[in-house]
C-alpha positions as CSV (number, residue, x, y, z in Angstrom):
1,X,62.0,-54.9,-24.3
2,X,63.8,-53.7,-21.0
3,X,62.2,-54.4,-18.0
4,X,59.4,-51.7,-18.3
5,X,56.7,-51.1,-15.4
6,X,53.9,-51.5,-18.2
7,X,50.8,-51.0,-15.5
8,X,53.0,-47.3,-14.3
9,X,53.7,-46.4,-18.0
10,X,49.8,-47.4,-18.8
11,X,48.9,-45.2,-16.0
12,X,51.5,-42.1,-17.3
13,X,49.5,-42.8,-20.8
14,X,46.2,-41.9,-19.0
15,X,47.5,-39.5,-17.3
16,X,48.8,-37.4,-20.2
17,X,45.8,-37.9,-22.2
18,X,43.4,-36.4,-19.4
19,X,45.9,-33.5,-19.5
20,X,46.2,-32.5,-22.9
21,X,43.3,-34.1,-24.9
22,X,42.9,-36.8,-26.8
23,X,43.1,-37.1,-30.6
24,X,42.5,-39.7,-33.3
25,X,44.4,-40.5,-36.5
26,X,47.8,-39.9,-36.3
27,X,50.2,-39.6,-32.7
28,X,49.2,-36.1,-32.2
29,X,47.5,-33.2,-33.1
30,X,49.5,-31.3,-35.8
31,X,47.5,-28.5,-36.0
32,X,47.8,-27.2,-32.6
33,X,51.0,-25.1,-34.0
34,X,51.3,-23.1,-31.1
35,X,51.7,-25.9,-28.6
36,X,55.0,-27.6,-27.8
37,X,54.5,-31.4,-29.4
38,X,54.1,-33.0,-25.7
39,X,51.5,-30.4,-25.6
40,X,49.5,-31.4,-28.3
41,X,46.6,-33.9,-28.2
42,X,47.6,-37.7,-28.2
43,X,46.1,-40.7,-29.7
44,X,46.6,-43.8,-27.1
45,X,49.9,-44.8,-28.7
46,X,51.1,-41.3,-28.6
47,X,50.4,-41.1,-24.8
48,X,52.6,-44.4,-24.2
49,X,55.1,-42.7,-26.6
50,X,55.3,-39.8,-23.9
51,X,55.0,-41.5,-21.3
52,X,57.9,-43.8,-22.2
53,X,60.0,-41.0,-24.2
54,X,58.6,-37.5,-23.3
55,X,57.3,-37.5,-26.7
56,X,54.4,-39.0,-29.1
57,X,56.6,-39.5,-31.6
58,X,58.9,-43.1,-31.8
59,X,62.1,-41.5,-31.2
60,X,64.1,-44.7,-32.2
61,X,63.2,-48.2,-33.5
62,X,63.6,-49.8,-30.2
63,X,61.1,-47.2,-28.8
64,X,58.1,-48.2,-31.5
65,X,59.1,-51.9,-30.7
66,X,58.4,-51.3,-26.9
67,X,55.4,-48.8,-27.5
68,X,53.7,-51.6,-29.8
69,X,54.6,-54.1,-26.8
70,X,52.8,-52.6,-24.3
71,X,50.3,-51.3,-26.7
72,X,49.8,-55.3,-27.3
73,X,49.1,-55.6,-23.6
74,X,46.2,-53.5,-23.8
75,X,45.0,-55.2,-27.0
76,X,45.2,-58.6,-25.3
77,X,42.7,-56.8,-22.4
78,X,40.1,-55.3,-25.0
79,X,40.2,-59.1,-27.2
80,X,41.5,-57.3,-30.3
81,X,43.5,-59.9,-31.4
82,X,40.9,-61.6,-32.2
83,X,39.2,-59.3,-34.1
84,X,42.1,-58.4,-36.3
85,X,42.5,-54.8,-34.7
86,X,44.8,-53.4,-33.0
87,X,44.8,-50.4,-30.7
88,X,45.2,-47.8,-33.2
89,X,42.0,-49.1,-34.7
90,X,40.9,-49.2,-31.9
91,X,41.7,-45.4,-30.9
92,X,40.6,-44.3,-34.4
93,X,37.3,-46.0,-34.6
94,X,34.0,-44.0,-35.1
95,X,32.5,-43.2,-32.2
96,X,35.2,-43.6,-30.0
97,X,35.7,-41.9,-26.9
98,X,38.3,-40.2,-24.6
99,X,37.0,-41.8,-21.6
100,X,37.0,-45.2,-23.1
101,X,40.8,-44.7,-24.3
102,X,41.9,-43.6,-20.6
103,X,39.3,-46.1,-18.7
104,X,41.2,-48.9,-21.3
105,X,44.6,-48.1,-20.3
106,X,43.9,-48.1,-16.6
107,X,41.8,-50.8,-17.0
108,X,44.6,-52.4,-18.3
109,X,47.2,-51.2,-16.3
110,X,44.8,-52.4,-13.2
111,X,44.5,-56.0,-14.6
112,X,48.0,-57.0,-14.7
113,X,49.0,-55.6,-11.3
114,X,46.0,-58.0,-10.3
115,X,47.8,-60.7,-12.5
116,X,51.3,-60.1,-10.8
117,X,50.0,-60.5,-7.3
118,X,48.6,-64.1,-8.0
């Protein structure tokens, strides 16, 4: 992975998602037909996707490899890897919320600029 500003992207992800809605189960909301695809509703990785590509979608291989990266980043910050999840699981899990998604990424994002000034 290229040397990516994961806390800024993180932060983009939020961002987006507070813009445009959040959505579970797949990148983005398909049905909203009338709405350009950066338009549509995002699941968490779909909002790294943009915020890395201008885009939900993986535009390349290299691209999903450094979405899943940083998606790993917040994983290691919620203790999924522990649990066997990951953060679409995460995202897509009953009861789930919008404001727990963003709060995660910034969260996240928050945690290793902390860890970078040590």
């Amino acid at each position: 992975m290229a040397d990516l500003d994961i806390p800024a992207i993180l932060d983009r992800a939020a961002d987006h998602i507070d813009r445009v809605g959040w959505h579970q189960g797949s990148l983005y909301d398909s049905t909203q037909s009338d709405e350009a695809v950066i338009d549509c509703r995002v699941c968490a990785i779909g909002a790294i996707n943009v915020a890395l590509h201008s885009t939900p979608n993986f535009p390349d291989v290299q691209a999903e490899a450094d979405a899943h990266d940083i998606a790993a980043a917040v994983e290691e910050f919620l203790g999924l890897s522990s649990e066997g999840a990951d953060l679409p699981d995460w995202n897509d899990a009953d009861g789930r919320t919008q404001a727990e998604v963003t709060a995660a990424l910034r969260d996240t994002a928050d945690s290793l600029r902390t860890e970078a000034s040590r």
